[in-house]
C-alpha positions as CSV (number, residue, x, y, z in Angstrom):
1,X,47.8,-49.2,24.3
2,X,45.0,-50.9,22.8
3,X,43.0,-51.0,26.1
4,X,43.5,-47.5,26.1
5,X,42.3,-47.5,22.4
6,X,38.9,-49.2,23.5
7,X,38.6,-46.8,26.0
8,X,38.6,-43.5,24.1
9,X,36.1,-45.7,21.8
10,X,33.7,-46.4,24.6
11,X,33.6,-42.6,25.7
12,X,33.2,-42.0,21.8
13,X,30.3,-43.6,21.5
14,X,28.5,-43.0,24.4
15,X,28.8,-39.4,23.9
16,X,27.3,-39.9,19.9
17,X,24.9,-41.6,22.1
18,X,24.0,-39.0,24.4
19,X,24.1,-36.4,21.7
20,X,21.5,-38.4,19.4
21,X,19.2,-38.3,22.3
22,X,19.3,-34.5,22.3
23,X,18.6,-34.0,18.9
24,X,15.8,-35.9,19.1
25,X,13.6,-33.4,20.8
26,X,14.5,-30.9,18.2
27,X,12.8,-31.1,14.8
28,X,16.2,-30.1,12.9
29,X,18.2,-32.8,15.2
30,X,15.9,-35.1,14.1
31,X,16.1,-34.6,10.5
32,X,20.1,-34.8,10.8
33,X,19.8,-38.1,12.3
34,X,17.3,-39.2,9.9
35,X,19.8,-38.2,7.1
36,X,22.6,-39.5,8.9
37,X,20.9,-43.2,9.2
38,X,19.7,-43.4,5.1
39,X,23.7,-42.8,4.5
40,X,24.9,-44.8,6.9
41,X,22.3,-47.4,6.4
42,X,22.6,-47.2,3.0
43,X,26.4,-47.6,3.1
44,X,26.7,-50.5,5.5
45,X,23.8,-52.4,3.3
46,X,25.7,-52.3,0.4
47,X,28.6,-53.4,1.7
48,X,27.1,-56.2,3.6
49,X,25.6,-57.5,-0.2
50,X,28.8,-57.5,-1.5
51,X,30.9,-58.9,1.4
52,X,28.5,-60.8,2.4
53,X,28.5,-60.0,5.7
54,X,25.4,-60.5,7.5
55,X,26.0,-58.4,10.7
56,X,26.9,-55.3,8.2
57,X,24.2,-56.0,6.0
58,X,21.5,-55.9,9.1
59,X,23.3,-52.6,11.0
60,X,22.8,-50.9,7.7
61,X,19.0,-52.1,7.5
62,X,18.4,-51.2,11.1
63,X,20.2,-48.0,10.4
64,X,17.4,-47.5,7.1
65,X,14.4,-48.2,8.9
66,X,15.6,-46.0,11.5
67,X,16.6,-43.1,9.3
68,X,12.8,-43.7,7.8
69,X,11.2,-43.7,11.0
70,X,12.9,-40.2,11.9
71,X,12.4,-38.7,9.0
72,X,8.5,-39.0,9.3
73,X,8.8,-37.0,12.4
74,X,10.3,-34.1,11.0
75,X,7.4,-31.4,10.4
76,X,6.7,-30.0,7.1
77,X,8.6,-26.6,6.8
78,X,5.8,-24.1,6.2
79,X,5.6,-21.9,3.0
80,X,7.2,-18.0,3.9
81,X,3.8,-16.0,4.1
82,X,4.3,-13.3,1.8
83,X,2.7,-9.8,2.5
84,X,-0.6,-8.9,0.7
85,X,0.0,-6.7,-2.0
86,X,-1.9,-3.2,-2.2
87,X,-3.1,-3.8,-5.5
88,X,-5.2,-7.4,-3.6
89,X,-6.7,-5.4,-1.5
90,X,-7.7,-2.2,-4.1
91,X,-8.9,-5.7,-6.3
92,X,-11.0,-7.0,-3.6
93,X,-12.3,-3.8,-2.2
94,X,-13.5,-3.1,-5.8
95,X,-15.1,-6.3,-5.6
96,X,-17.3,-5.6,-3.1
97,X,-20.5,-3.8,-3.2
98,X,-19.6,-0.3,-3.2
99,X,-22.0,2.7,-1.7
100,X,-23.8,4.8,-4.4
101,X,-22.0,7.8,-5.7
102,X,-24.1,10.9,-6.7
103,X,-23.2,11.4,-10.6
104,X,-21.8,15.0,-9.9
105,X,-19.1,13.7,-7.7
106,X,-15.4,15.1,-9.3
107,X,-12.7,13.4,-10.1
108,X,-9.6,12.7,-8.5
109,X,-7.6,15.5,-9.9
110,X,-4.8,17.5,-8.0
111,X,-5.2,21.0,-7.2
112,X,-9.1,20.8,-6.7
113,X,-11.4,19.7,-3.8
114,X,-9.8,16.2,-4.6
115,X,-11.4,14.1,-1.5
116,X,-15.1,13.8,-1.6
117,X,-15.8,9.7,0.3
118,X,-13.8,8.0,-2.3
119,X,-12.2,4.6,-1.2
120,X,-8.6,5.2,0.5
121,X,-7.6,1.8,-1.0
122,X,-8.3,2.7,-4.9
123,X,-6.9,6.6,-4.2
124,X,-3.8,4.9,-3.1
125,X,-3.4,2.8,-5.9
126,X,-3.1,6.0,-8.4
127,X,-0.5,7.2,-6.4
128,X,3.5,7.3,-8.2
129,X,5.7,5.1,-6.2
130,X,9.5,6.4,-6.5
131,X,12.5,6.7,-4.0
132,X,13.0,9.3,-1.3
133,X,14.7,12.2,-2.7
134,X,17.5,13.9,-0.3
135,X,16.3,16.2,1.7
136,X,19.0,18.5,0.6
137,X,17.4,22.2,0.6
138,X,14.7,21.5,3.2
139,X,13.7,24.0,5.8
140,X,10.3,25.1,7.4
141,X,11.2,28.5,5.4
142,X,10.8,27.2,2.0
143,X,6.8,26.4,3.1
144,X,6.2,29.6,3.9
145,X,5.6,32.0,6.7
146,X,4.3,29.8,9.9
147,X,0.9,29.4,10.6
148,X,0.4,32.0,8.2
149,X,-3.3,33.3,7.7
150,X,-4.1,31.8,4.1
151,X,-7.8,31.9,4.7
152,X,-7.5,35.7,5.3
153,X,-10.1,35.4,7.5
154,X,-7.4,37.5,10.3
155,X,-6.3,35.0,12.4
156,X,-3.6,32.4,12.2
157,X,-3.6,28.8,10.9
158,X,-2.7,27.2,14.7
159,X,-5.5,29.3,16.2
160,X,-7.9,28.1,13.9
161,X,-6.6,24.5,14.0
162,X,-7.4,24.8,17.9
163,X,-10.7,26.6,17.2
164,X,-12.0,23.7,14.8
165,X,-10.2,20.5,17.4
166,X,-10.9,22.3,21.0
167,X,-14.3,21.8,22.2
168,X,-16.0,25.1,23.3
169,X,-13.1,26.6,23.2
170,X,-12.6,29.8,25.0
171,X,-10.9,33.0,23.5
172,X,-9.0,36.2,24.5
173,X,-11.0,39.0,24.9
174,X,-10.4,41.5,22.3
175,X,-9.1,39.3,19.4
176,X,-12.3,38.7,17.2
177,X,-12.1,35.4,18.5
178,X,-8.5,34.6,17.1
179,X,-6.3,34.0,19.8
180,X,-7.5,30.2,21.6
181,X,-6.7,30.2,25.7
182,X,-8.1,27.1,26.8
183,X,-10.4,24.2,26.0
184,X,-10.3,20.4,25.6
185,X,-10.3,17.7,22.6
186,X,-10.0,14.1,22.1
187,X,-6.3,13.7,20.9
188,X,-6.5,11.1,18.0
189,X,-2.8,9.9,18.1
190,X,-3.5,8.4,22.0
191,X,-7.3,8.4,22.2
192,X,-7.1,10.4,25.3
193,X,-8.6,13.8,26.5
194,X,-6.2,16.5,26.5
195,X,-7.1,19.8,27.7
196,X,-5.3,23.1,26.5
197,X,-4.3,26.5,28.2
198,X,-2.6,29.3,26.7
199,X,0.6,29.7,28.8
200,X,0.3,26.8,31.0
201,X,0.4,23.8,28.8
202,X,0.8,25.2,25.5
203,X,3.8,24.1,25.0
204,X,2.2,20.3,25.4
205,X,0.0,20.5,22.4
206,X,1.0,20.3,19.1
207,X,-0.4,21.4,15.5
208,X,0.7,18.3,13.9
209,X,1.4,17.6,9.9
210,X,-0.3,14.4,9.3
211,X,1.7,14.6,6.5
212,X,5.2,16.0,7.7
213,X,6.6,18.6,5.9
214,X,10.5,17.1,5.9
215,X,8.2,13.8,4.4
216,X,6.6,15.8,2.2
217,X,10.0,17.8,0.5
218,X,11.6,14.8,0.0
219,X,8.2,13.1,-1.9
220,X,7.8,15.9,-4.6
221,X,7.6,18.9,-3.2
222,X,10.2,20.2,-3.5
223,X,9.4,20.4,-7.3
224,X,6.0,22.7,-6.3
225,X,5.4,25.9,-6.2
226,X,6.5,28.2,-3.3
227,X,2.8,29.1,-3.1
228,X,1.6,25.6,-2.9
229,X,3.9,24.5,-0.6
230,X,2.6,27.5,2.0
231,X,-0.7,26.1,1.1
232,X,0.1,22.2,1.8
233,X,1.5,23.6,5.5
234,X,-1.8,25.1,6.1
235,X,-3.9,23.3,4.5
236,X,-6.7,22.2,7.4
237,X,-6.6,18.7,5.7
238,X,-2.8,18.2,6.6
239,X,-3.2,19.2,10.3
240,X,-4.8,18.1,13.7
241,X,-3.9,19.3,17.2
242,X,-2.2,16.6,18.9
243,X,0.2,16.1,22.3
244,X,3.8,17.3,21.7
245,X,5.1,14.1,22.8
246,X,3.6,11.7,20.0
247,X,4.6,14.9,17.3
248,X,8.0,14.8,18.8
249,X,8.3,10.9,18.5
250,X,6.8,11.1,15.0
251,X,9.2,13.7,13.7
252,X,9.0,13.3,9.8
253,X,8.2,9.9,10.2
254,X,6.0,8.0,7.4
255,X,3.4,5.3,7.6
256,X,6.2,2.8,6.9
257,X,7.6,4.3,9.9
258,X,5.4,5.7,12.2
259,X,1.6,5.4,13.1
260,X,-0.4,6.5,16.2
261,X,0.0,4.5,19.3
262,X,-4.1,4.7,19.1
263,X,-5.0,2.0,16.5
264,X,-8.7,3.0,16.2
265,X,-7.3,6.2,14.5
266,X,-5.1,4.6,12.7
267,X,-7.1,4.2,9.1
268,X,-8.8,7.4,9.2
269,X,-4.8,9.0,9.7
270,X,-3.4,6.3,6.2
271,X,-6.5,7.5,4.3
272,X,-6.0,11.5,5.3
273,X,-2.1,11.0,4.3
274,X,-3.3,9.5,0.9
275,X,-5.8,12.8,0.8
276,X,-2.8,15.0,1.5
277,X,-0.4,13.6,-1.0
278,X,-3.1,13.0,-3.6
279,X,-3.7,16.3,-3.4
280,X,-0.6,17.4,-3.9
281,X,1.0,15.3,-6.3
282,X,2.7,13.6,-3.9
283,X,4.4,10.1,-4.2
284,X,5.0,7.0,-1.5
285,X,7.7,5.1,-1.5
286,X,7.5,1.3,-1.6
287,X,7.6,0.2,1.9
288,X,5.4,3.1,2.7
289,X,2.6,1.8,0.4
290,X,2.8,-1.8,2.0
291,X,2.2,-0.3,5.1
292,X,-0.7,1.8,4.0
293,X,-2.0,-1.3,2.0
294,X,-1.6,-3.0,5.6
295,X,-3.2,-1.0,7.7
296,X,-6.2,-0.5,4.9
297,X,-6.3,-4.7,4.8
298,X,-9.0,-4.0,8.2
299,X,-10.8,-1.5,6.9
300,X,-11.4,-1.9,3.2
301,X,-13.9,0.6,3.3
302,X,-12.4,3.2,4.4
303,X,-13.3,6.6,2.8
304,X,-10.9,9.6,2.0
305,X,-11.7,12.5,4.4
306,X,-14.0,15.2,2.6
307,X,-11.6,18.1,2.5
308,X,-14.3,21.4,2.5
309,X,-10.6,23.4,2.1
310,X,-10.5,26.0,-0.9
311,X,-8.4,24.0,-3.5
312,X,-4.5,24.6,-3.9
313,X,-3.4,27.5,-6.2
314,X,-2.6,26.0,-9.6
315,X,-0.5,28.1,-11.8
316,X,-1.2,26.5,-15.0
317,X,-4.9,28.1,-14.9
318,X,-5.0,32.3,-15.1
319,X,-7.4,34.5,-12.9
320,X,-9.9,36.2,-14.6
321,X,-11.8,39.2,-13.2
322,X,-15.5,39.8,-14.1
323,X,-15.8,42.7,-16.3
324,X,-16.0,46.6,-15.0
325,X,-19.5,47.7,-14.4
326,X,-20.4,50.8,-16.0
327,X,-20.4,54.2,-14.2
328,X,-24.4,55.9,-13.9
329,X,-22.8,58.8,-16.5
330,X,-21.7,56.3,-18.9
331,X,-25.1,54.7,-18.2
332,X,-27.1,57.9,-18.9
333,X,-25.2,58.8,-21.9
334,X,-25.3,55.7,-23.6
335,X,-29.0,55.8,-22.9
336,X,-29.5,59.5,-24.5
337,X,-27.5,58.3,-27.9
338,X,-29.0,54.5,-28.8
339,X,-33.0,54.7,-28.4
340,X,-34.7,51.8,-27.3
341,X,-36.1,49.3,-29.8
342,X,-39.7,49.5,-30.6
343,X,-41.9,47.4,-28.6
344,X,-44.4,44.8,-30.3
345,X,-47.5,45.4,-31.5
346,X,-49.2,43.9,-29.3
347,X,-47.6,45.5,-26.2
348,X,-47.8,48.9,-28.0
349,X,-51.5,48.4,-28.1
350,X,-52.1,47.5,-24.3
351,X,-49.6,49.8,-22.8
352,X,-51.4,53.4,-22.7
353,X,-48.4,55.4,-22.2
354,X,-44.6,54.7,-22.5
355,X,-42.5,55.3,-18.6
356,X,-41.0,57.7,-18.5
357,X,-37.4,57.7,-17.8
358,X,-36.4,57.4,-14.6
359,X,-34.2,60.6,-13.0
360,X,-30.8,59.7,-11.9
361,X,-30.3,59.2,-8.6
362,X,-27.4,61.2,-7.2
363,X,-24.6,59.5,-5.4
364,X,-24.3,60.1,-1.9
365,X,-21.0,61.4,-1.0
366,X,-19.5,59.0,1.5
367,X,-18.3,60.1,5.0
368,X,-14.5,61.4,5.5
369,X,-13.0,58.3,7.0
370,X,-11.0,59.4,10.6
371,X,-7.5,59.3,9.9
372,X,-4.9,57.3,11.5
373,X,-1.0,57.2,11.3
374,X,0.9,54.9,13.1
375,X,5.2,55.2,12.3
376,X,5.1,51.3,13.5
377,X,3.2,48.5,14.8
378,X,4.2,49.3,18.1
379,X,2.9,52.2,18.3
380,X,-0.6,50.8,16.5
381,X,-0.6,47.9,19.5
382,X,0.0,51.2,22.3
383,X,-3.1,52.8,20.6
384,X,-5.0,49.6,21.0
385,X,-5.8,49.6,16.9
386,X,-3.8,46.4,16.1
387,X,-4.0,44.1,14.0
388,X,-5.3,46.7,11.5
389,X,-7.1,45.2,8.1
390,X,-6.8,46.6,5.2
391,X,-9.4,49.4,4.5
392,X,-9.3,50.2,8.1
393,X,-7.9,53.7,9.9
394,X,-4.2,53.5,9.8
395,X,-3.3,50.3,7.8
396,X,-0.4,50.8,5.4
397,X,1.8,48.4,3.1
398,X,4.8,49.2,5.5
399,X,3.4,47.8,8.3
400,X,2.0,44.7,6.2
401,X,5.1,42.8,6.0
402,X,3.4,39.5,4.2
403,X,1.5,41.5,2.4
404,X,-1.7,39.5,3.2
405,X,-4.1,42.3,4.1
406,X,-3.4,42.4,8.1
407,X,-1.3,44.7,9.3
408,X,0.8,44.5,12.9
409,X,-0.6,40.6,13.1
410,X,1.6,40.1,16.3
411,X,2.7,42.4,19.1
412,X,6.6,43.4,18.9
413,X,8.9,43.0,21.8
414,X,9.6,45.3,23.7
């Protein structure tokens, strides 16, 4: 039995052995080791003083100098980097020598041409930093009609998205320029050239949110009006024409999220998002602003885009018309009942003769305009006449669903 005892002790310690040996080309084994010698150094030296013992009291000082020896092996364990903040780099950036601004430049204020070249970095700093909101309520319905025509200039916002991204882009013959068929344009998200065809690969390109709406709902607006929110999903600032792929993978993705596989684009797309919800009176949530701070840390001089958009409706401030002019018979009576005011003396003396009042000139009698009636637009896109304006032959407040001055905007099915 106790040969057998020695023998288990053997294989004991040549495995602590081989296991000490493998620790020692790990920076955490080694520091266990090192611990392991002070105590057990530390033990056997004090009970060598106080036995006596000279063989206990040098194992536990070989076990010390040991335990010593490791422990100035183990590395330093580095300080946790912590993130820069926004508010260092909005600090430093107004630290550096900024570009002179002309003294007429607006401020900052929602509802108004609100991006004119000022610093992404400080704009992002006056946005509100809150919590998502649920997206409880959303749907593309509560922005408005899609792609509606808010600039009334008769064609749709994804048409004149493509018009302004497509180089020489080539329209259908017969739309006033309105309906895109084809071009190409350098697609920001992947920093390749994509080309465009109506029919063909439509259904590849994308009229991207920059700001998605989903993003946007649950960020404040839901809280807007339903006329500015049809205004922030067609509002040129918030779009770009994009592939469907990276608008599919982006979804309603945020910068904390999401950003463009193309990292030249990516500071111009933060700062435009920062536009966009600045405009809007928008908030970020707290991982989102790190990550717009982040991105922003290589470019500290990065500029808001200029929006050259007409501003967002604001309720708060009434429209005022310019007062009615007067008619030429309220003109000419007002005339025959107040005389005019003497003249000075000295222009009485050098005119010879006062002028005489001028006849009034009779208003020509306009045209009859050719009449048209169309029962529905159907029948208006059959007699070639759609999309009828208002003022023009045949437009009616029936056929203008939207009310938005166009008339029979899209052909029916058949």
């Amino acid at each position: 039995m106790k040969s057998k005892g020695n023998a288990m002790r053997k294989v004991g310690i040549a495995a602590a052995v081989c296991i000490s040996l493998v620790m020692l080309f790990f920076p955490t084994g080694r520091a266990v080791l090192a611990l392991g010698g002070l105590i057990w150094g530390g033990v056997h030296v004090y009970r060598g003083v106080k036995t006596k013992e000279r063989k206990t009291l040098g194992a536990g000082l070989v076990a010390l100098a040991v335990g010593i020896a490791l422990a100035g092996t183990v590395p330093a364990t580095p300080a946790t980097p912590q993130p820069p903040s926004a508010l260092s780099f909005a600090r430093s950036a107004a630290d550096a020598p900024q570009p002179e601004k002309p003294a007429s430049q607006p401020a900052l204020t929602p509802f108004i041409h609100s991006t004119r070249g000022g610093l992404a970095l400080a704009a992002l700093e006056q946005l509100d930093v809150k919590g998502r909101a649920p997206k409880t309520g959303y749907s593309r319905a509560a922005f408005g009609e899609k792609w509606a025509d808010e600039d009334h200039n008769g064609c749709d916002t994804r048409n004149d998205i493509l018009k302004r991204d497509l180089t020489q882009p080539q329209f259908k013959p017969g739309t006033r320029n309105c309906v895109v068929i084809s071009g190409d344009f350098s697609n920001p998200y992947t920093g390749k050239t994509e080309h465009f065809e109506r029919g063909t690969t439509a259904s590849a390109v994308s009229i991207d949110h920059v700001v998605a709406l989903s993003d946007a709902w649950q960020k404040g607006a839901q809280q807007l009006p339903a006329s500015v929110r049809t205004a922030l999903a067609n509002d040129p600032l918030n779009l770009l024409a994009v592939d469907s792929d990276s608008n599919s993978e982006k979804s309603d993705g945020d910068a904390a999220t999401w950003l463009p596989r193309n990292k030249a684009f990516r500071c111009e797309y933060v700062a435009t998002q920062i536009a966009v919800k600045h405009k809007y009176h928008l908030w970020v949530t707290a991982a989102e602003k790190t990550a717009m701070a982040t991105v922003l840390s290589g470019c500290t001089q990065q500029t808001l885009p200029v929006d050259n958009t007409l501003p967002a409706p604001s309720l708060d401030t009434p429209q005022t018309l310019p007062p009615p002019q007067p008619s030429p018979a309220e003109t000419n009576h007002s005339s025959t009942e107040s005389p005019a005011a003497p003249a000075p003396q000295s222009l009485q003396e050098t005119s010879p003769a006062p002028t005489p009042k001028p006849k009034p000139q009779q208003t020509p009698t306009p045209a009859p305009t050719k009449q048209a009636y169309y029962p529905n637009c159907k029948a208006a896109w059959d007699a070639g006449a759609a999309p009828i304006h208002a003022g023009e032959p045949g437009y009616s407040r029936k056929l203008d669903h939207n009310g938005d001055g166009v008339a029979c905007e899209k052909r029916p099915r058949s």
